[in-house]
C-alpha positions, 0 to 999 in steps of 0.5 A: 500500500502508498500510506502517502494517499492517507495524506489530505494534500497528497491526496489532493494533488495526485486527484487534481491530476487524475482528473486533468487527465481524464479531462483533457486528454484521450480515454486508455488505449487510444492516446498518442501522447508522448509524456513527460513526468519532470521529477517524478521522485518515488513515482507515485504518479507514473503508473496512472499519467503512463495509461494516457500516453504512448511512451512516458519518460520519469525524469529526476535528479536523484538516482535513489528515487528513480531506482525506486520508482523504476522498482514500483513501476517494473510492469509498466511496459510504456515507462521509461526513467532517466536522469535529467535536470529540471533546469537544463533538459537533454529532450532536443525542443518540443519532444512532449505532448504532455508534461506533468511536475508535481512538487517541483519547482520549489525545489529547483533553485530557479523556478523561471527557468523551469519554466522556460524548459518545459516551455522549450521542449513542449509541442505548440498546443501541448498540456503541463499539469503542475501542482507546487505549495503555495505563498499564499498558505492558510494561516492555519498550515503555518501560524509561526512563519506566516505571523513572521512574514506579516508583522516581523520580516523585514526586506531582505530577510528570508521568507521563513523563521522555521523550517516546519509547516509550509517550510518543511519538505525542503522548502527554502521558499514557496510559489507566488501566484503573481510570480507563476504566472508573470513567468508562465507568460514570459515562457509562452504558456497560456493557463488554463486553470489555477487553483488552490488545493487544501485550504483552511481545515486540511492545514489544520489537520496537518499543520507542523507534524506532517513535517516532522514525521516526514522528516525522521521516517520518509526516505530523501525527505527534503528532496535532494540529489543526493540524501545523506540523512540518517534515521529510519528510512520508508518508502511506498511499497506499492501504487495501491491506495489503502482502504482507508482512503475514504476517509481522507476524500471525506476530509477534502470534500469537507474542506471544499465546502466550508473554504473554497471562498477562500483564498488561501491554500497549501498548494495550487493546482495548474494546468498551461497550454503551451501557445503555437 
């Protein structure tokens, strides 16, 4: 079983692409789709995006992941995983119908020029599903570091105080939605969608000890290349999702509809069209 289902924002994300594929590209066994997976980690995502495409490339930068995933995902006969960084693509220009990144960007160091790449190897009219945490998070998620960013950060600090809540997971800094799309457009992406994912009851729920516990049990916890952490190391041994899982689509239906009015979320769900 993958216990990270069991997770409200995991959950969300991985539903918010499921749905985008099943909405935007052709059903099972009829697709063309040349696919991209642009750092797909342990490959939680691979065996569902592969049914919709003709050949699908895992691309990561930690060859731990990829060898785990390559594991996970040994029966996927459409899939393929190699190294590749976000930043400088091997894949000559516009070699994919789709790209999907999931929890990425944040991580790369310079997110505009993430953009740029996927951008430069996307077919004109191709489709990218992202999802990334957000600036903009519920003050429910990240009391402390939201407290410090409205009443004591002063310019040229750093965006965060503590590396827990929004800045746990390896986030030395988040996703501005003003920022994301100033470089969506600049790259010659058309967005299609942009919306929040969990809002004010999922932060509550998970607020700082999803973090900690990520960080003393969860193999490459803070996405590295390469990662030297020592403690009790888990990783997925399956794609399956447990039965429990009920429960958490529950609690994300709950949060929908008490708090889509509003406008803080832990992450935001994108899909671009790449303009041709």
């Amino acid at each position: 079983m993958n216990f990270k289902f069991l997770f409200p924002t995991f959950r969300n994300r991985y539903l918010f692409i499921r749905k985008r594929l099943q909405q935007y590209l052709p059903s099972t066994g009829q697709s063309e789709i040349l696919g991209l997976n642009l750092g797909t980690g342990e490959g939680d995502y691979d065996r569902m995006v592969a049914a919709y495409c003709k050949s699908l490339i895992g691309c990561d930068v930690n060859e731990e992941d990829l060898a785990h995933a390559q594991h996970l995902n040994s029966d996927v006969s459409n899939l393929r995983y190699e190294v590749n960084n976000a930043l400088a693509l091997s894949y000559p220009d516009q070699s994919f119908d789709l790209i999907v990144s999931c929890e990425v960007i944040e991580h790369v160091g310079q997110p505009e020029k993430m953009i740029q790449e996927m951008a430069r190897v996307l077919k004109p009219g191709g489709l990218a599903f992202m999802t990334f945490p957000s600036r903009e998070f519920p003050f429910t998620y990240d009391p402390v570091n939201r407290l410090w960013q409205q009443w004591f950060r002063k310019p040229g600090d750093k965006e965060f105080i503590i590396s827990q809540g929004a800045y746990a997971f390896g986030h030395d800094y988040l996703i501005g939605s003003i920022d994301f799309k100033e470089w969506a457009d600049k790259a010659g992406f058309e967005i299609v969608e942009y919306q929040g994912l969990s809002r004010y009851l999922v932060g509550l729920l998970e607020v700082y000890w999803t973090g900690i516990v990520q960080s003393i049990f969860k193999k490459n916890a803070r996405n590295v290349t390469t990662d030297t952490a020592g403690g009790v190391k888990i990783r997925p041994a399956s794609t399956k999702e447990p039965w429990l899982v009920f429960v958490t689509d529950g609690i994300l239906a709950l949060d929908r509809l008490l708090f889509s009015w509003g406008s803080g979320s832990v992450g935001k769900g994108v899909v671009l069209r790449k303009k041709g």
